[in-house]
PATIZA-123449 format. One record per residue (C-alpha): residue in one letter; x, y, z. Coordinates in pm, whole numbers, plus 50000, padded with zeros to 5 digits. Each point is the difference from the previous one (the first is absolute). Example, Ala and Ser with C-alpha at 12.3 -4.5 7.8 and 13.67 -1.06 7.14 Angstrom:
2
a512304955050780s501375034449934
! end
This chain:
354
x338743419533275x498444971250204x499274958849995x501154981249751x498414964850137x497264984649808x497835006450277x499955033749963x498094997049659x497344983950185x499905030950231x499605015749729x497284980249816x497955004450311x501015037350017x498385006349656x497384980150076x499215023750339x499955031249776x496814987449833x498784983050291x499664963950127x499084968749754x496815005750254x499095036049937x501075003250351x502265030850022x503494987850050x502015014250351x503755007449999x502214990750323x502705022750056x502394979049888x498244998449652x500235035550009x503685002150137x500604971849690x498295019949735x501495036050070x502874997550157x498595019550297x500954981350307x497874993050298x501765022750246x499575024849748x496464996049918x498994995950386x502035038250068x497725016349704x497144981950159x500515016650320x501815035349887x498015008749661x496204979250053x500934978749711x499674971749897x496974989250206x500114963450037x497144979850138x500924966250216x499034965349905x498784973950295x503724996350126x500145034450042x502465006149669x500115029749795x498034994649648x499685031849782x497945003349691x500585000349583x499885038050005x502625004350299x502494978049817x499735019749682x500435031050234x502734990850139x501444989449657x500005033749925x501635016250279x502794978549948x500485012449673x499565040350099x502664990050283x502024981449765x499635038149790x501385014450281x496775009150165x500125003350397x497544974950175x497735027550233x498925019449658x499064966749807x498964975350233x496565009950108x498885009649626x496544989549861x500954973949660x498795025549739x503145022050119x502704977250057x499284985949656x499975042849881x503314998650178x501494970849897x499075009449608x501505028850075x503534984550159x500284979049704x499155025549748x503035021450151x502254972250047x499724996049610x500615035149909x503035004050220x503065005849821x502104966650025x502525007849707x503034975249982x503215017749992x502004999149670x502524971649980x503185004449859x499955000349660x500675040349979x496055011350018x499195027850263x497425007650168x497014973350143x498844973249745x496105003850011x498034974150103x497934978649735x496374991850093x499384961750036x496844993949767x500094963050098x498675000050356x496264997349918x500814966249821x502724988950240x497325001850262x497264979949771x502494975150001x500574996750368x496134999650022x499844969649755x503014983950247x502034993949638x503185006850160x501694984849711x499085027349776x500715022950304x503314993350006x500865001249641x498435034649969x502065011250294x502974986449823x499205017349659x499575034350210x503224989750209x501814999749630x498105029849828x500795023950300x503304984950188x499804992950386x500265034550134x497385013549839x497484969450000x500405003850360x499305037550026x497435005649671x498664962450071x500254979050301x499295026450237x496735015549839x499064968149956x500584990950388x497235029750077x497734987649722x499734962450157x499625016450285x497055017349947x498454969349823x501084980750324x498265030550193x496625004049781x499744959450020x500704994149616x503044977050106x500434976050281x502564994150259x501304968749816x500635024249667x501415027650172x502604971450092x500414985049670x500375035549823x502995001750301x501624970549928x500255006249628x501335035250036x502534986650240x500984971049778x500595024049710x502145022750197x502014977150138x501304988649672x500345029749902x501505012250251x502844968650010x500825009349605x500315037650090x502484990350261x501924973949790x500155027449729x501895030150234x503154999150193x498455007050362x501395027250197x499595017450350x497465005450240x499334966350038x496585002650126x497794979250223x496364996749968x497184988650264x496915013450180x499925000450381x497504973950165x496435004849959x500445010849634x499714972949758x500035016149651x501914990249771x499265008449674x501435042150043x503504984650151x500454981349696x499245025349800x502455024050167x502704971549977x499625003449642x500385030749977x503464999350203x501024971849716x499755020249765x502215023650128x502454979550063x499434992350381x501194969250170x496424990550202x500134974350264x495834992950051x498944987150363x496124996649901x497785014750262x499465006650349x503184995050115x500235008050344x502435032550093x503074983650145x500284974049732x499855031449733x503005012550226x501964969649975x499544993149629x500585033849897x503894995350214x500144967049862x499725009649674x501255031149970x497035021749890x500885031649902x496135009350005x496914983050171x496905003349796x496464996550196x496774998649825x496895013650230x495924998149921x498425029850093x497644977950272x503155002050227x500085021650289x501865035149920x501454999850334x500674963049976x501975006249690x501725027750140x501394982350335x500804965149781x501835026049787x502005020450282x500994966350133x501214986749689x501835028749961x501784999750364x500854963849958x501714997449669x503405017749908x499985032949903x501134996149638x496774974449922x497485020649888x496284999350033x497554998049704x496215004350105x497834992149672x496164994350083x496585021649996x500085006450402x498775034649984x503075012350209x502224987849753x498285016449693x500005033650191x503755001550093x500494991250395x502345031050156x501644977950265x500154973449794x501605023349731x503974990850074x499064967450126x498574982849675x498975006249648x496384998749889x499384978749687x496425009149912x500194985649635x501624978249786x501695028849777x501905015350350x502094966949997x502655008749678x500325036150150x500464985450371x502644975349827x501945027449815x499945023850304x501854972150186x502134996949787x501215034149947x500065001250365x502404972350037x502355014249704x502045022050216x500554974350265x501274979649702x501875025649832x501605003150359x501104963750055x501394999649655x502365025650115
! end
């Protein structure tokens, strides 16, 4: 979800050292690109909630620079996390710590709960196959405390092997997301682990995902995957592109922020049946909503739209967007989005058959 260069684990060696304060006892000052760095938030976005909402409340430095404190940085951490839960900006933005951190308890708590049942494969069973409580996140997290990514990544693999892909991905990987987030969020992991936790998940998945695909005849949609530009995250489109393995999907990954007409021309190019975009919930609604409607007018009417993400618009079902694309709000939507494509596409089949 961000830098990979070996300067960025300095960045973040000197960002854990500013949440305790300087090697001087001085307290230690953020610039807003430190802040933009650390949550995501960029600097046109922090500068509009400066103006519109009274928050954050930056002091200037001799050059006249924005600096903001300790506390406004783990402030803001939260309120990207109650955005990211699909909370609008105006209701959270302005709120004291002690109740974004009631909030943001509260987000995750629910987030947990939610029903995010895999549906039954197709080995005869009915019904929803219940989800399975991962035990091992408390101890996956010690280990990405102690940096022993060794013993990381063979516990991921034993879990990967216990549970099969689809549902260490749903029961696993994407509690466990939430839970390094909050550790990231509280200060009981750094920058640099959040990264390394990242970069073992993907490396597992990958594999995984190559001896999925070598294991299944692929099949129609073919489906492309990016994020638009000004969304670098990562981890959530490979997990999606997973999920469309397993199902048997041909997936033709551009990475991210791939800038509109270039999504166009792959997506002729290749043939995409479907174009997959993943979306943080930082983004703009209406942002989302006019890089959607474009999208939409440019490519062929047959190419459909998949909108997968925690914008809050997307989670609540957009009206005019309703015809235009399909919301993807979890991991579990993907096999039933693949399968109503499919039976969709039968009759034209049948037809041609004919």
């Amino acid at each position: 979800m961000a830098i990979w260069a070996s300067d960025s684990i300095i960045r973040a060696i000197l960002t854990g050292l500013s949440m305790t304060g300087s090697m001087a006892g001085e307290p230690v000052r953020h610039s807003i690109a430190d802040i933009e760095r650390d949550t995501g938030l960029s600097k046109d976005t922090l500068r509009v909630w400066e103006r519109r909402y009274g928050f954050p409340t930056p002091t200037r430095d001799a050059q006249g620079e924005r600096e903001y404190d300790d506390e406004q940085l783990l402030r803001l951490r939260h309120v990207r996390r109650l955005i990211d839960a699909g909370h609008r900006p105006g209701r959270v933005v302005a709120l004291p710590l002690p109740e974004l951190r009631a909030l943001d308890s509260q987000a995750q708590a629910q987030a947990a709960s939610s029903s995010n049942r895999l549906p039954a494969r197709r080995e005869g069973r009915r019904g929803a196959a219940a989800p399975v409580p991962c035990d091992d996140m408390a101890r996956w997290l010690g280990l990405l405390d102690a940096q022993d990514v060794g013993a990381l990544r063979l516990a991921l693999q034993q879990a990967l092997l216990e549970r099969g892909l689809a549902r260490l991905l749903v029961e696993c990987i994407a509690p466990m997301n939430m839970q390094v987030g909050q550790a990231w969020i509280e200060g009981r992991l750094a920058v640099y682990q959040e990264h390394l936790y990242t970069e073992v998940v993907q490396g597992l998945l990958r594999q995984a995902m190559a001896q999925a695909a070598g294991q299944r005849a692929l099949a129609p949609p073919r489906v492309l995957l990016t994020t638009l530009p000004g969304e670098p995250h990562a981890l959530g489109l490979l997990m999606a592109e997973c999920m469309l393995v397993l199902e048997g999907c041909e997936t033709v990954p551009l990475g991210t922020q791939t800038p509109l007409p270039e999504i166009v021309a792959a997506a002729e190019a290749g043939g995409a049946d479907i174009v997959a975009l993943g979306f943080s919930g930082i983004q703009n609604p209406r942002e989302v909503r006019t890089a959607l409607e474009q999208l939409r007018q440019r490519l062929p009417k047959q190419v459909d739209i998949w909108a997968g993400g925690q914008v809050p618009m997307l989670r609540r079902g957009d009206r005019a967007g309703a015809a235009a694309w399909r919301p993807m709000g979890r991991l579990v939507d993907i096999p039933m989005g693949v399968a109503a494509w499919r039976a969709a596409q039968a009759p034209w089949q049948g037809a041609a058959g004919a």
